[in-house]
N, C-alpha and C positions, 0 to 999 in steps of 0.2 A: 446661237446668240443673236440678237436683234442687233439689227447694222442700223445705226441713228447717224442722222443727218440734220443742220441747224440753221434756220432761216431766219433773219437778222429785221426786226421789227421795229418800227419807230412809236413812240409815241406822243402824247403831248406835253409830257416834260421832257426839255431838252437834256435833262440829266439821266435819264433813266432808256434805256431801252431794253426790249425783250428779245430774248433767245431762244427762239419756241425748236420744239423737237418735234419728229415725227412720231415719237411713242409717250406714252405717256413715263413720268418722272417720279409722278409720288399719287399714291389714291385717297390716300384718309383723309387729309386735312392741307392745309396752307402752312407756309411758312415764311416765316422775316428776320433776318439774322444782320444786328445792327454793327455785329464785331464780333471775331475770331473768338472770342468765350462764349459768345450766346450756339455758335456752329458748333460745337461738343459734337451733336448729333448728327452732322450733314459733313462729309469727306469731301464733299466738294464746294461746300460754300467755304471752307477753311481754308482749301488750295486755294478759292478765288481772291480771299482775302489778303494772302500774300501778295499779288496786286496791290500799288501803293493807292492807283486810284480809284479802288473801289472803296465806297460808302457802305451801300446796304444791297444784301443779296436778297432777293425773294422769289422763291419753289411756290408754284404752283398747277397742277394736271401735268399740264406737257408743254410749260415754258418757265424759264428762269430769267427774271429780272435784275437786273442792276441797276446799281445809281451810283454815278461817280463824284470826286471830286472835283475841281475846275482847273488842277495842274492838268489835263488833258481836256481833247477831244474826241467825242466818240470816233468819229472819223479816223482818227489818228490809227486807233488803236481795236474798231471792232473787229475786224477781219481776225484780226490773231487773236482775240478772244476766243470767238467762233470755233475756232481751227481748234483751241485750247481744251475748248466744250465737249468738239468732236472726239479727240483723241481720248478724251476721260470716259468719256460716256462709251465709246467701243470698244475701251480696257477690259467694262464689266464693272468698275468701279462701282460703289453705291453714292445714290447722291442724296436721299438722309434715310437715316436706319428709322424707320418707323416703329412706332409701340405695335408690338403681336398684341391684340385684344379681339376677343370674340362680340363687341359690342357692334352694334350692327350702324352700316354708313346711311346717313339720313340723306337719301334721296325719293324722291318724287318720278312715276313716268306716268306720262297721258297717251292717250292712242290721236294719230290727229289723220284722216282721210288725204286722200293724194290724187290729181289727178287723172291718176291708173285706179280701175276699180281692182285690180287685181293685186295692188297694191297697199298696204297699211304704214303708216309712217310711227314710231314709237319714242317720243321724247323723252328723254333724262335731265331732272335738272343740273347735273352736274356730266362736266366732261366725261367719254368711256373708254374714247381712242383718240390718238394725236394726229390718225391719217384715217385716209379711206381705206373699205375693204371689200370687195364683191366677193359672195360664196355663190355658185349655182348648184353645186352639190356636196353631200355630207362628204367627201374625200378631198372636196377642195378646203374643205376646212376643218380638217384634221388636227391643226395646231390653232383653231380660234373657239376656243371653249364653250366661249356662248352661242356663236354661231351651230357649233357641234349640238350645242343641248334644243336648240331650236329645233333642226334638222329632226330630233326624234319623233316630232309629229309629222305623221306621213300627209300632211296638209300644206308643208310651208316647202315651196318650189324655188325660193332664191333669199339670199342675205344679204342686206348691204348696210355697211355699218362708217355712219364719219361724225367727229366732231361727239354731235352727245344726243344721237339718234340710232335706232335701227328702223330700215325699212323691209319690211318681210310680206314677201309675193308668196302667194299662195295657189293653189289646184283649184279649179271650178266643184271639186267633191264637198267643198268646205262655203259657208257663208259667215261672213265677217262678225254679225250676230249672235255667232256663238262659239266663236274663237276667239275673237279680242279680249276679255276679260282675262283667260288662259296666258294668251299669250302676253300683256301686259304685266301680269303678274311675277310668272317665269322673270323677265328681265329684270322687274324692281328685285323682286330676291337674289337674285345673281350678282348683282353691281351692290345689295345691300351686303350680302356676305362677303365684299372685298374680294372674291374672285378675280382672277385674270380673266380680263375679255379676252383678250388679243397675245398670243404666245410667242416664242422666238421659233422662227421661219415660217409663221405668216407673211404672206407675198400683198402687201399694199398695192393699192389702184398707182400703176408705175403713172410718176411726174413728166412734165412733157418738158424734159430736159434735153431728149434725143429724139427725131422724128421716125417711129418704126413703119417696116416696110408696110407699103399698102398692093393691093393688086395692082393697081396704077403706076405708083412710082417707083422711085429708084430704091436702092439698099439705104437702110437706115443709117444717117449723121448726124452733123451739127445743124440746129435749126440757122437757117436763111432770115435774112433781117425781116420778110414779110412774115416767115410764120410766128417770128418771135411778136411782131405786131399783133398778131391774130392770139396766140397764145393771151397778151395781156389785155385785150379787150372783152374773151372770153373771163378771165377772171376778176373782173375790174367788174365785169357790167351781167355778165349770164351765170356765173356759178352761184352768187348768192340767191338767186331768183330758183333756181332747178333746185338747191340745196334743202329752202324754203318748201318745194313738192315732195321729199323726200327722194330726191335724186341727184345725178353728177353728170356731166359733162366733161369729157375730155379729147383736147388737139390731140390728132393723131396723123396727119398731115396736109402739105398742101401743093399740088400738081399746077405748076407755073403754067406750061402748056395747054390745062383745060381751065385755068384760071379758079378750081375745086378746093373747095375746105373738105377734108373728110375727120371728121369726130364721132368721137364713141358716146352712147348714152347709156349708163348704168343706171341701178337704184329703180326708183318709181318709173324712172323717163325710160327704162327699156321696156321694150314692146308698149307702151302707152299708144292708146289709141290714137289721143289727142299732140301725140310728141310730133307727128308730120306736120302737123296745123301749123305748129310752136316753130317748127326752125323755118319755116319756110316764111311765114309772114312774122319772127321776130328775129330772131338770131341772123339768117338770110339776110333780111333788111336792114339789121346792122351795120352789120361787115359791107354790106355794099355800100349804107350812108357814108360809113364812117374812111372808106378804105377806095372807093372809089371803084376805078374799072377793073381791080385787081381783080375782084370777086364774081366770079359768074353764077357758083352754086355752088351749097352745101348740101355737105350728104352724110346721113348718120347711118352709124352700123351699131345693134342694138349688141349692148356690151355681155 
């Protein structure tokens, strides 16, 4: 069973915030449920609805929105929202029964180049996964289907899958010329037949909520107020930028004594040629503008 967890999102209406999940929630379609009769079809916009200050529920990929009334505060009350989300959502409950139809989901995918030539990056226009996933081989992705069907060409050397891309590394036996069209293809039909990408105990790219052990440091904890600093400037300022190349970056720690970031580079950004250029005169130069003497040097280990 998929263990979900629920990250608490603001937006620009103050009535409304988002509940995004780590997996996705619903695939076919959107949903907007204005009142407890319209949720027939959804078990858990119905529970949310017993909630006096909720307004409108809305399901979509791999987040659930609300809109409250103004007898609360989100403040007041999101937290035990959240909790409420979690606890439904890792019962197994359903959160809307969808129509079984053989009609096929209207998506779109492009092939877009990535700074790795070894690298292809594969857009969807709609969401595929609620989190990250690195495969480097067919047995690490035993439980990621598409991942698995990729793997059957003895061309494609690594998987990486976030948001509403895959990026797929390939062998030097192969030129991009006369696989992309293949492999573009493979993915529009798979995400069109409603397929599960991503299955229960697929292992997601772990969150840097714990700093794991490195050669350098200590046993893995709780992060330290500086890596938590460093954590949020990598995602504030460098994830949307590497995501963009069809790759990910992830803290993985930071050695007080040598003054050292060490993070991992998945996706496009592992083994990329050009990835040493990139941390060294951006990411580097960052963290040392922004962070001062803390920072002597980063160092990546290709994921």
């Amino acid at each position: 069973m998929k263990e979900y967890s629920i990250t608490v999102v603001a937006t620009n209406n103050p009535h409304i915030l988002k509940f995004e999940a780590n997996h996705l929630l619903v695939q076919r379609k959107n949903y907007e449920f204005k009142n407890i009769d319209e949720a027939q079809n959804s078990p858990l916009a119905q529970q949310l609805f017993h909630l006096p200050f909720i307004k409108t529920v809305y399901v979509s990929g791999n987040f659930i929105g609300l809109e409250r009334y103004d007898i609360v505060q989100w403040e007041d009350v999101k937290d035990e929202v959240a909790q409420q989300l979690v606890e439904y959502l890792n019962a197994g409950e359903p959160v809307v029964i969808e129509e079984q139809t053989d009609k096929k989901i209207p998506v779109t995918v492009y092939a877009e180049v990535t700074p790795n030539p070894a690298t292809m990056k594969f857009v969807a226009s709609k969401k595929i996964v609620g989190t990250a996933y690195e495969f480097k081989n067919i047995d690490e992705a035993k439980h990621a289907p598409l991942a698995m069907a990729l793997f059957q060409f003895p061309f494609v050397k690594q998987v990486f899958l976030d948001e509403n891309y895959v990026s797929v590394s390939k062998y030097e036996v192969a030129e991009w010329e006369d696989i992309t069209l293949e492999l573009r293809e493979l993915i529009r039909n798979f995400i069109a037949d409603g397929k599960e990408v991503v299955g229960d105990g697929a292992r997601s790219v772990n969150a840097p909520e714990v700093a794991p052990t490195t050669e350098a440091s200590a046993p893995a904890g709780p992060l330290d107020d500086t890596s938590k600093e460093i954590v949020a400037i990598l995602e504030e300022y460098v994830k949307p930028a590497v995501a963009s190349d069809g790759g990910n970056i992830l803290f993985k720690s930071y050695e007080a004594e040598h003054k050292r970031v060490n993070v991992i580079l998945q996706g496009a950004c592992s083994g990329c040629p050009s990835s040493t250029f990139t941390l060294k005169n951006g990411i580097e130069t960052m963290l040392k503008n922004m962070m001062g003497d803390r920072i002597n040097e980063v160092v990546a280990l290709n994921g």
